[in-house]
DSSP file (Angstrom, degrees, kcal/mol; ACC not computed):
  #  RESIDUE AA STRUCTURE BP1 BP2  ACC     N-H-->O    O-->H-N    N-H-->O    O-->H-N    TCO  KAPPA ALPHA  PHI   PSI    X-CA   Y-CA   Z-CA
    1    1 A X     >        0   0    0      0, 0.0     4,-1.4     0, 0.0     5,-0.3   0.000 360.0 360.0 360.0 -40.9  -41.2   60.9   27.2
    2    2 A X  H  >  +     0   0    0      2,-0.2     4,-0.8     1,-0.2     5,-0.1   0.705 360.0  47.3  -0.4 -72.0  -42.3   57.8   27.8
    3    3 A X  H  > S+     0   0    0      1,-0.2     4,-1.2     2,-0.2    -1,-0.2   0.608 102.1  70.1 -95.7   0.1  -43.0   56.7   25.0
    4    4 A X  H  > S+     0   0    0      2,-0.2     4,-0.8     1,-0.2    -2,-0.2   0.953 111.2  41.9 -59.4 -45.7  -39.5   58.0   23.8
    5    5 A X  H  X S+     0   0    0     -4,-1.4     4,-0.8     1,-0.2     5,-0.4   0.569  98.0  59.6 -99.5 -14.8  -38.5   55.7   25.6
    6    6 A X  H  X S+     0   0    0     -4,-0.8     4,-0.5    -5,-0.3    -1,-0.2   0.734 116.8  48.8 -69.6 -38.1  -40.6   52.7   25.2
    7    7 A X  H  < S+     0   0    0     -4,-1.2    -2,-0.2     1,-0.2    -3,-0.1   0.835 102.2  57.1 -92.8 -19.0  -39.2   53.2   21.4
    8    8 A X  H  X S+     0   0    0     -4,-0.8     4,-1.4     2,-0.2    -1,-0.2   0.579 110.0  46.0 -21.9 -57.5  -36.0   53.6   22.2
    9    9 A X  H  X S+     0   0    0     -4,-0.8     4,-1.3     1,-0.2     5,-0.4   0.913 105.4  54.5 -60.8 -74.9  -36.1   50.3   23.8
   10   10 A X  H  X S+     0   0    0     -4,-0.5     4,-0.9    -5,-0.4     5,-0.4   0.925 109.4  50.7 -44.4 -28.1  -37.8   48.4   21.4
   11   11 A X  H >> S+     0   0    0      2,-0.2     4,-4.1     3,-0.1     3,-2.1   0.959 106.2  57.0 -80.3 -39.3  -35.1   49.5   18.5
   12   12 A X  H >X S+     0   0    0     -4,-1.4     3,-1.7     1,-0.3     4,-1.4   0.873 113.4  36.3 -68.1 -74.5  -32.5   48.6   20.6
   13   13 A X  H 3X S+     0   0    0     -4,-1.3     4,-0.8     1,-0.3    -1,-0.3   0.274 113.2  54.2 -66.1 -11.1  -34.0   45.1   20.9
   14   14 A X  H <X S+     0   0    0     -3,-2.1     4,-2.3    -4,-0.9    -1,-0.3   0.725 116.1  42.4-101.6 -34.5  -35.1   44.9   17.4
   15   15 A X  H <X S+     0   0    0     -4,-4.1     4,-2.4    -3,-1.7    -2,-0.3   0.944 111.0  56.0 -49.4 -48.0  -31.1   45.9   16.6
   16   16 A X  H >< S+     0   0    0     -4,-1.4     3,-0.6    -5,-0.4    -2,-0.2   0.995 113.6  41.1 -52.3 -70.9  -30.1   43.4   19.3
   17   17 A X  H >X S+     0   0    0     -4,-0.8     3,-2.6     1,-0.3     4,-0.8   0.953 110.5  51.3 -70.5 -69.3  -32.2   40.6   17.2
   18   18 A X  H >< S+     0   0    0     -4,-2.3     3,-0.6     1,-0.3    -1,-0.3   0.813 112.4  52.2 -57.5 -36.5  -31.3   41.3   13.3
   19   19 A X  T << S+     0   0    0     -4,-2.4    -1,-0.3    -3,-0.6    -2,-0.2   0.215 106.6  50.2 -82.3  37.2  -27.7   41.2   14.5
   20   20 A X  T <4 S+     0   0    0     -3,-2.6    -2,-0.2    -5,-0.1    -1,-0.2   0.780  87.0 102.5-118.6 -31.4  -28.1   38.1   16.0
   21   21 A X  S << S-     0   0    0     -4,-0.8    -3,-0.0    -3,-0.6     0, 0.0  -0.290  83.1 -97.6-101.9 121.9  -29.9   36.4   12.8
   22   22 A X        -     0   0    0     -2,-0.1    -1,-0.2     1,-0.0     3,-0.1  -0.054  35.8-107.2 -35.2 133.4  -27.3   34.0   10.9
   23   23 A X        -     0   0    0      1,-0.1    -1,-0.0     0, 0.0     2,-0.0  -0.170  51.7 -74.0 -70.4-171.4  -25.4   35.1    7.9
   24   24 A X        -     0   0    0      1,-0.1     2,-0.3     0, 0.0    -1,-0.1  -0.384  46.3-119.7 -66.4 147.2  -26.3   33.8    4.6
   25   25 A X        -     0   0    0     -3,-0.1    -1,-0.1     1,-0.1    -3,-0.0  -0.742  40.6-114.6 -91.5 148.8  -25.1   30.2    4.3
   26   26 A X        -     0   0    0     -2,-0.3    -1,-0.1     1,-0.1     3,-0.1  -0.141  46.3 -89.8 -69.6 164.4  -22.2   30.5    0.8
   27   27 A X     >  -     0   0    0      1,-0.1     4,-1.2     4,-0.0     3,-0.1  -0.098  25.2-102.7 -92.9-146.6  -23.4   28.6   -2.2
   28   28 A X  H  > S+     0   0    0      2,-0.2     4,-5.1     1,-0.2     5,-0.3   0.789 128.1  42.7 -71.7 -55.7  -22.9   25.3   -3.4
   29   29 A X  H  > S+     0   0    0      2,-0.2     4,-1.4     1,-0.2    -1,-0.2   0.794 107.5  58.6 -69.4  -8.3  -20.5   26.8   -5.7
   30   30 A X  H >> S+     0   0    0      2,-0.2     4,-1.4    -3,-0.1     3,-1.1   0.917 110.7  45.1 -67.0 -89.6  -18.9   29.0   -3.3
   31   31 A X  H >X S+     0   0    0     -4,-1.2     4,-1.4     1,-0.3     3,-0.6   0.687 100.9  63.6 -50.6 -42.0  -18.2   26.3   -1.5
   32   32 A X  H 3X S+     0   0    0     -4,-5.1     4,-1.5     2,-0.2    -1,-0.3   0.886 106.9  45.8 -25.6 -70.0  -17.1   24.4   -4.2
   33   33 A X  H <X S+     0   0    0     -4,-1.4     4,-1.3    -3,-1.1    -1,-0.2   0.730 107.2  56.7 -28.8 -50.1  -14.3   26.9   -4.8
   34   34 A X  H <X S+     0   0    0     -4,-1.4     4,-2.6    -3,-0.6    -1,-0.2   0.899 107.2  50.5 -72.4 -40.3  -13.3   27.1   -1.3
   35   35 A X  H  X S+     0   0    0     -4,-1.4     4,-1.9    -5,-0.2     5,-0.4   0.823 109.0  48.8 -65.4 -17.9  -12.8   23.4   -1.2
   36   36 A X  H  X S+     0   0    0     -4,-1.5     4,-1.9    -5,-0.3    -1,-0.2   0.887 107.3  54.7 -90.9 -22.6  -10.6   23.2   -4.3
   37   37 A X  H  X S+     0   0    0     -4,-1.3     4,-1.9     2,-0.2    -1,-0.2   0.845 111.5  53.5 -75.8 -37.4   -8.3   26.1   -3.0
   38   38 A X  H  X S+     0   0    0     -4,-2.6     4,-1.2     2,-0.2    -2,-0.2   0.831 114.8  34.0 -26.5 -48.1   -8.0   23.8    0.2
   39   39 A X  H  < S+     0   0    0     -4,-1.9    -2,-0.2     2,-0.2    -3,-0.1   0.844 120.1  47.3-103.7 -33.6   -7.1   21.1   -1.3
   40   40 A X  H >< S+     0   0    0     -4,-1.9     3,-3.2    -5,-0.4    -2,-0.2   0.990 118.6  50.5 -59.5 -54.8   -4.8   22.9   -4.3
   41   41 A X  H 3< S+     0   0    0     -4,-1.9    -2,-0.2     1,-0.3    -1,-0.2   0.700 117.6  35.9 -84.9 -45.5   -3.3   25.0   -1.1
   42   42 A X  T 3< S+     0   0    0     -4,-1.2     2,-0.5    -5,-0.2    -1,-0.3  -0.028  83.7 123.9-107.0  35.8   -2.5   22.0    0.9
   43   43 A X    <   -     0   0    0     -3,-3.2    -3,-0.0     1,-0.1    -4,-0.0  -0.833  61.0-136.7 -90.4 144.0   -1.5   19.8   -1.9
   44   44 A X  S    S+     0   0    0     -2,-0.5    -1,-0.1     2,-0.0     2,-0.1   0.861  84.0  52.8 -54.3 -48.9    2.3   18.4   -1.0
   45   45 A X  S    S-     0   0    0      2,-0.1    -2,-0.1     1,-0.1     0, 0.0  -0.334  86.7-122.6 -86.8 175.6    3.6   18.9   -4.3
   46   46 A X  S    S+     0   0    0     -2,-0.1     2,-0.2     2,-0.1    -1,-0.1   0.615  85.0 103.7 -95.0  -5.7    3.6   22.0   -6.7
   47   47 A X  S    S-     0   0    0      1,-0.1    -2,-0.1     2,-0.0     5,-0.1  -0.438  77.2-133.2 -66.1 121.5    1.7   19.8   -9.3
   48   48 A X    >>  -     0   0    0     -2,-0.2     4,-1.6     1,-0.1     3,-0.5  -0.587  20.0-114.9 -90.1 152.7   -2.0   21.2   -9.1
   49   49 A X  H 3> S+     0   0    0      1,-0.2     4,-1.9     2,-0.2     5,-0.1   0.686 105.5  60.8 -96.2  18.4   -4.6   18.3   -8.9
   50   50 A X  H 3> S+     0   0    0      1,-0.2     4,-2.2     2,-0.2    -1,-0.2   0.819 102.9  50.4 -49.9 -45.0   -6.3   19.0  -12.1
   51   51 A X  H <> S+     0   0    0     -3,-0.5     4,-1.4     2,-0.2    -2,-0.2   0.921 108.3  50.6 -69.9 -46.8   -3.6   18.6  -13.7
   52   52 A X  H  X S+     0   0    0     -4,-1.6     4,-0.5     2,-0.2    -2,-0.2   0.674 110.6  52.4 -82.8   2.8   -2.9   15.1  -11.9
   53   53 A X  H >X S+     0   0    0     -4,-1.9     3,-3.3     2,-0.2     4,-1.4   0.952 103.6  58.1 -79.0 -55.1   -6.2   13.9  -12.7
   54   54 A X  H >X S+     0   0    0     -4,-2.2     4,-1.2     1,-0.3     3,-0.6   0.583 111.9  40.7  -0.1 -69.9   -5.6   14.8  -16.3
   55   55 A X  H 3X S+     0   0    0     -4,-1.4     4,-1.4     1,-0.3    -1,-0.3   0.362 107.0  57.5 -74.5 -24.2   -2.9   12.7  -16.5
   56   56 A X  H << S+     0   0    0     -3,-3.3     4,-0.3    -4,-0.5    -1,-0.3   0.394 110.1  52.4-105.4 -23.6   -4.3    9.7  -14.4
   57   57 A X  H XX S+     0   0    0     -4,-1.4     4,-2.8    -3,-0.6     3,-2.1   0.920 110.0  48.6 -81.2 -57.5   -7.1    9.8  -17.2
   58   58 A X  H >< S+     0   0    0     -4,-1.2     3,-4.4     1,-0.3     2,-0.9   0.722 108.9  49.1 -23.0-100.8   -4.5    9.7  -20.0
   59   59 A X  T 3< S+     0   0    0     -4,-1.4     4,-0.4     1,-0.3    -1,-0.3   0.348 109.1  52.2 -34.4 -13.4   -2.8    7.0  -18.5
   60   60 A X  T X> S+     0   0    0     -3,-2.1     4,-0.7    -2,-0.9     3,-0.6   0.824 115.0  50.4 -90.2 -32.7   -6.6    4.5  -18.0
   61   61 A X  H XX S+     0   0    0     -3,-4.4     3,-1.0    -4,-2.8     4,-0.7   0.931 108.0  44.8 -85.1 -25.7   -7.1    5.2  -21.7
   62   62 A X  H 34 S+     0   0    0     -4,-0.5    -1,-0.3    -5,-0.4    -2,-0.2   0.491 120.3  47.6 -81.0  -2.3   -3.6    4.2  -22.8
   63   63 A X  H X4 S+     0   0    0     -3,-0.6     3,-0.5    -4,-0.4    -1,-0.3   0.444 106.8  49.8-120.6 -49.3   -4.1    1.2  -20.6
   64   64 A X  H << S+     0   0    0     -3,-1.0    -2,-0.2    -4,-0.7    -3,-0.1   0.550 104.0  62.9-107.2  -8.0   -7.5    0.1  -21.5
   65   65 A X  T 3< S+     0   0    0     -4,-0.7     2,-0.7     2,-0.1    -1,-0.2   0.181  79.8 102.5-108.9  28.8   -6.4    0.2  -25.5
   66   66 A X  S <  S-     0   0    0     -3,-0.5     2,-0.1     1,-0.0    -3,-0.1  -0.950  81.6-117.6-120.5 132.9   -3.6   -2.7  -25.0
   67   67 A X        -     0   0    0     -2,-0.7    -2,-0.1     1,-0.1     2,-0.1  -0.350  27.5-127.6 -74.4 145.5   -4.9   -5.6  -26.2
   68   68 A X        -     0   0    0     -2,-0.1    -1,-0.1     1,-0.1     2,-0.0  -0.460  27.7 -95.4 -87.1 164.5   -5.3   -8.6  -23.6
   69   69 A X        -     0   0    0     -2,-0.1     2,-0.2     1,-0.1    -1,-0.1  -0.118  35.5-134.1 -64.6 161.5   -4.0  -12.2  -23.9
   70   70 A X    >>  -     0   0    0      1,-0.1     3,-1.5    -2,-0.0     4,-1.1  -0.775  29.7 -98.1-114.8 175.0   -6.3  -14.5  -25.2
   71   71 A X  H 3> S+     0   0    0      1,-0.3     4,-0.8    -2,-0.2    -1,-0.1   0.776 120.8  51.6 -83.9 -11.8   -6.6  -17.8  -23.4
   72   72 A X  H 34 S+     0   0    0      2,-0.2    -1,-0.3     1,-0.2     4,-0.2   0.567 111.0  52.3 -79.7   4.4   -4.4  -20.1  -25.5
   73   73 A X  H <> S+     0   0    0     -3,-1.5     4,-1.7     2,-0.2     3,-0.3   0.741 105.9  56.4 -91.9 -22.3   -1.4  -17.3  -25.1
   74   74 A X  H  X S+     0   0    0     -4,-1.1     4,-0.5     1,-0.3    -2,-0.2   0.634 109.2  43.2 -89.6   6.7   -1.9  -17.4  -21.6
   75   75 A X  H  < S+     0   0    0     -4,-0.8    -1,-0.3     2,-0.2     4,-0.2   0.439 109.4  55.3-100.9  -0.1   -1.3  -21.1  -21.6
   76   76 A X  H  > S+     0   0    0     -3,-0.3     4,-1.7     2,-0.2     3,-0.4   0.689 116.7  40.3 -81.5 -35.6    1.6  -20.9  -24.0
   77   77 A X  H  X S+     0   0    0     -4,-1.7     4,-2.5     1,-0.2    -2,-0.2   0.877 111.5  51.5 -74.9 -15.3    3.3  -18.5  -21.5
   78   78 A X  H  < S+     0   0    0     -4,-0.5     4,-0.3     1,-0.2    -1,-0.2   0.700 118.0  36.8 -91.5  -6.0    2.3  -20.0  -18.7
   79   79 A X  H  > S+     0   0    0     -3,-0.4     4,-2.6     2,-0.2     5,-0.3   0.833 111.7  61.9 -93.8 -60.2    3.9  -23.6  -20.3
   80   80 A X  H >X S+     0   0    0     -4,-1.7     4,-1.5     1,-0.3     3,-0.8   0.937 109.6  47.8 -62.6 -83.0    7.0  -21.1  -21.9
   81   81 A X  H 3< S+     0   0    0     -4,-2.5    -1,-0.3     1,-0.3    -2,-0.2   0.632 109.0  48.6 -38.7 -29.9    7.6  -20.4  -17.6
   82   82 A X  H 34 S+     0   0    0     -4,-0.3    -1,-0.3    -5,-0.2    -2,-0.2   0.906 113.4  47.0 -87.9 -15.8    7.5  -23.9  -16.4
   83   83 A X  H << S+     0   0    0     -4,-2.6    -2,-0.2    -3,-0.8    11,-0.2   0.740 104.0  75.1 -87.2 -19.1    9.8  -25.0  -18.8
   84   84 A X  S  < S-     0   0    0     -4,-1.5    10,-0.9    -5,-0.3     2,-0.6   0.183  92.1 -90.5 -70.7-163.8   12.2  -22.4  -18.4
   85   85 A X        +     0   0    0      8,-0.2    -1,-0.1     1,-0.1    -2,-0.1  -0.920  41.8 170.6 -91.3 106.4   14.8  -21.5  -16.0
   86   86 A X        +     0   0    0     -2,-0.6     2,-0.6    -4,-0.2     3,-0.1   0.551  67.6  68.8-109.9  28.1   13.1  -19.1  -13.3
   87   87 A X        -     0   0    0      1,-0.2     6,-0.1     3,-0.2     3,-0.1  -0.967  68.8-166.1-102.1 140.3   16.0  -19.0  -10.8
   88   88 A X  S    S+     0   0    0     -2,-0.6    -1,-0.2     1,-0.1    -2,-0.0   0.909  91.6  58.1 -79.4 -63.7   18.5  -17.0  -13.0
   89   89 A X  S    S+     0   0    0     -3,-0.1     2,-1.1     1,-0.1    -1,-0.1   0.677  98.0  66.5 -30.3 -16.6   21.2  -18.2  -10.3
   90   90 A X    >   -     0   0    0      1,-0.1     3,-0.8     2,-0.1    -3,-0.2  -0.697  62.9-179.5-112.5  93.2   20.3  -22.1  -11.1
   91   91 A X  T 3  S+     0   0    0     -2,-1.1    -1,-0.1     1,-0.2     3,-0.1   0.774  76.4  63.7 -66.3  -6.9   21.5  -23.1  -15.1
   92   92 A X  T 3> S-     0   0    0      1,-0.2     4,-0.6     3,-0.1    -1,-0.2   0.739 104.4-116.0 -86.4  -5.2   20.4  -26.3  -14.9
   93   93 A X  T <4  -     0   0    0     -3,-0.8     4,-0.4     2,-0.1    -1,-0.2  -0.356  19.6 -89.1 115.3 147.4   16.8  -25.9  -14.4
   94   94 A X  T  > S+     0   0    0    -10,-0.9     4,-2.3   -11,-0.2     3,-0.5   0.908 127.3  49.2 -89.3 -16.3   14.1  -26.4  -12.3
   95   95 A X  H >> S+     0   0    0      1,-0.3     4,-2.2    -3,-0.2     3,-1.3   0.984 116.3  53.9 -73.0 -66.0   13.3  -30.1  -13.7
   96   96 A X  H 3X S+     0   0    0     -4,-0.6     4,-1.2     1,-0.3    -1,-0.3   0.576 108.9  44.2 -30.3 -17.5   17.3  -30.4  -13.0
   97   97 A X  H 3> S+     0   0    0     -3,-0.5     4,-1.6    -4,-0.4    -1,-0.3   0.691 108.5  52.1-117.8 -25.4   17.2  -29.4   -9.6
   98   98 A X  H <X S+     0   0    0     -4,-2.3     4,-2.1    -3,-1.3     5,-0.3   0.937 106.2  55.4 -75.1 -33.6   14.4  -31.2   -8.4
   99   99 A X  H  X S+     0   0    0     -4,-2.2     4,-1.9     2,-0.2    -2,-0.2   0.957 108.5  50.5 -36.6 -55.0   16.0  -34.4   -9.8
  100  100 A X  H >X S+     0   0    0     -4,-1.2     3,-5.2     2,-0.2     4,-1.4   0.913 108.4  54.4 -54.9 -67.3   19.4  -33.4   -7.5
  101  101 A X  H 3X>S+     0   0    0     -4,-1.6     5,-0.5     1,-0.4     4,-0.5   0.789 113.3  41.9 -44.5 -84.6   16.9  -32.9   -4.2
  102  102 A X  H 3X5S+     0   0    0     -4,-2.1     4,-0.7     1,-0.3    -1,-0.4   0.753 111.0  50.7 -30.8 -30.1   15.6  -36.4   -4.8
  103  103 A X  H <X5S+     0   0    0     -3,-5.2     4,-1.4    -4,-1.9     5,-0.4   0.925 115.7  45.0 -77.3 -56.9   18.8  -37.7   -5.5
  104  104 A X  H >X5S+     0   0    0     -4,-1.4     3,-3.4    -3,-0.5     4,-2.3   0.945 116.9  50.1 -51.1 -66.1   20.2  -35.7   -1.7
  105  105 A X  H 3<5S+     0   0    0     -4,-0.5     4,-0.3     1,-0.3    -1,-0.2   0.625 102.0  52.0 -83.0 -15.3   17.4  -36.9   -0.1
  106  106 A X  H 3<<S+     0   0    0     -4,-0.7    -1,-0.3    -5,-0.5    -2,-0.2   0.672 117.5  40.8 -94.2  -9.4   17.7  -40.3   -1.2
  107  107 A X  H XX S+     0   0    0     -3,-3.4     3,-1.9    -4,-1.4     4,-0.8   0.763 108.4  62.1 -73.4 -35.6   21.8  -40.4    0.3
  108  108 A X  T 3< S+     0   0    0     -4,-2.3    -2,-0.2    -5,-0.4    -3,-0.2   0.752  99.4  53.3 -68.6 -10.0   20.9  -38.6    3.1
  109  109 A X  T 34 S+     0   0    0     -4,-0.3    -1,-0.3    -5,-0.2    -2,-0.1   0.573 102.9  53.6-112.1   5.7   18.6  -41.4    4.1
  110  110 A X  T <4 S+     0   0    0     -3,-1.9     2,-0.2     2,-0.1    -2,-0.2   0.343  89.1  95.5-114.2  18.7   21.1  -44.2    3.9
  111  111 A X  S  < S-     0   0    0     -4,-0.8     2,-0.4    -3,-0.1     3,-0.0  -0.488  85.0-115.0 -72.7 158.8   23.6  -42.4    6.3
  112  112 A X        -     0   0    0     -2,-0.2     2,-0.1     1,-0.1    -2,-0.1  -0.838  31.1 -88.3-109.0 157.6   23.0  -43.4    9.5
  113  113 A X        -     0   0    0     -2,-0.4     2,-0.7    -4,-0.1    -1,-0.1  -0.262  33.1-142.4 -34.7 103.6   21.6  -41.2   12.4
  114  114 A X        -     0   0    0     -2,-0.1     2,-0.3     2,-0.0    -1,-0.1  -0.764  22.6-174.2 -89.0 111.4   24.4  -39.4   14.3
  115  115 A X        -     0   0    0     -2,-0.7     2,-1.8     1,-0.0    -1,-0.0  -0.636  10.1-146.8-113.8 153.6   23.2  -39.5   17.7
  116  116 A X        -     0   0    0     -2,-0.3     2,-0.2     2,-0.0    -1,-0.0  -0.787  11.7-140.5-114.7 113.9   25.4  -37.4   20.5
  117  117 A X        +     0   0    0     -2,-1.8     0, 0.0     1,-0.1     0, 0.0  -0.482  21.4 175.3 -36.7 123.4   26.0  -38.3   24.1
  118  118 A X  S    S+     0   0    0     -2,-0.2    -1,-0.1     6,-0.0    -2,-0.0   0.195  79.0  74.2-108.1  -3.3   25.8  -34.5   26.0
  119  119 A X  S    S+     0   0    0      4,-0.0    -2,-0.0    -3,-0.0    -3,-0.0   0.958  78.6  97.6 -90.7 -16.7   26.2  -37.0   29.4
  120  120 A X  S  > S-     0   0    0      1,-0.1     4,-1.7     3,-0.0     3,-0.3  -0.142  81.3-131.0 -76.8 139.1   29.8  -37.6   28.6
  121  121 A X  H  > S+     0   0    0      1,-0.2     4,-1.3     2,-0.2     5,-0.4   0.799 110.5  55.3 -53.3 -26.5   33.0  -35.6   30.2
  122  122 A X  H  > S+     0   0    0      1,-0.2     4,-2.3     2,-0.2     5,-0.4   0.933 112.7  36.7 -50.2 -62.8   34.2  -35.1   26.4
  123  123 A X  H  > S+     0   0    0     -3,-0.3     4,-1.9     1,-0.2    -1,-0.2   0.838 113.7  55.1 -73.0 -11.7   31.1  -33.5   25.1
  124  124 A X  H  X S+     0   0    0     -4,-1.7     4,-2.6     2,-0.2    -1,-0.2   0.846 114.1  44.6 -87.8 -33.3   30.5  -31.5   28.5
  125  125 A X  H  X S+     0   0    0     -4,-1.3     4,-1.9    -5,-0.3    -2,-0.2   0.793 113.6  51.5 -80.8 -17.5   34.5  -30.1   27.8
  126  126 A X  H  X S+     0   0    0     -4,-2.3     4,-1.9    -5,-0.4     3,-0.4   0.913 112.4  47.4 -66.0 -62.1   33.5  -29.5   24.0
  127  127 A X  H >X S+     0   0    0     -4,-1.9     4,-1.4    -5,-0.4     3,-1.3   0.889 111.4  45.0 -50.8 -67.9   30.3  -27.4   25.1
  128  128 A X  H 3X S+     0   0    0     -4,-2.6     4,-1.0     1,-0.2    -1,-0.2   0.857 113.8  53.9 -59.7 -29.4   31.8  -25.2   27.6
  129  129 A X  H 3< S+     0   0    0     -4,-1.9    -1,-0.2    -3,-0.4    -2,-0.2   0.845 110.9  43.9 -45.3 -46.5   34.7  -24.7   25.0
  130  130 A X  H X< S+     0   0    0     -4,-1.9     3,-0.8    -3,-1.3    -1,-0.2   0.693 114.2  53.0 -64.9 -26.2   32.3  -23.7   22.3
  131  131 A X  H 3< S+     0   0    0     -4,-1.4    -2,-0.2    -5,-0.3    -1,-0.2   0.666 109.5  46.3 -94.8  -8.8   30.3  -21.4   24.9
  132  132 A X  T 3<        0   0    0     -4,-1.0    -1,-0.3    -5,-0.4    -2,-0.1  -0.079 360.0 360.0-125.5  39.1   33.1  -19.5   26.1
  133  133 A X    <         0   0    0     -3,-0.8    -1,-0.2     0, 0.0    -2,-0.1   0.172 360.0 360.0 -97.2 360.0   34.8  -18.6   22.7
């Protein structure tokens, strides 16, 4: 009886331990799967992202087969742009417009200086007039 029970024990403990033992870890590809149903599952849009890589591939080869400038076109555009207008707003130009600014700057500096008294009762009734409008 004893040992009925001495064997008894011991299964239970050997049960005890084999359900204790880790399950099998999934496989790389397993896992694989699981990640891509993640990411399809929690993608925002209904567009799956096979599909927007697909498309993101297109679009690098249709990209990569337009020809670049060479360097004397990018110095014809870049020539083609100072000479042009690139304020739409401004018809005269930019050479025109820097002429006027020299031209303002060069009245504006044979005005004389208007300098204002604030200690006088005149400007003290102007200011509070302006502040309480």
């Amino acid at each position: 009886m004893n040992k009925l029970l001495v064997a008894l024990i011991a299964g239970a403990f050997a049960t005890a331990v084999a359900a204790q033992t880790a399950a099998p870890k999934p496989t790389k590809k397993e896992r694989q799967q699981d990640v891509t149903a993640a990411t399809q599952a929690g993608s925002q849009s209904s567009v799956s992202t096979a599909t927007t890589a697909a498309e993101q591939k297109a679009n690098v080869k249709a990209s990569k087969e337009v020809a670049k400038m060479t360097r004397e076109e990018k110095k014809a555009f870049a020539k083609a742009l100072e000479q042009s207008n690139l304020n739409p707003n401004n018809d005269a130009g930019v050479n025109a417009t820097a002429a006027q600014q020299k031209a303002n700057v060069a009245e504006s500096k044979t005005m004389p200086k208007q300098r204002v008294n604030l200690n006088t009762p005149g400007a003290e009734k102007a200011l509070d007039k302006a502040s309480t409008r």
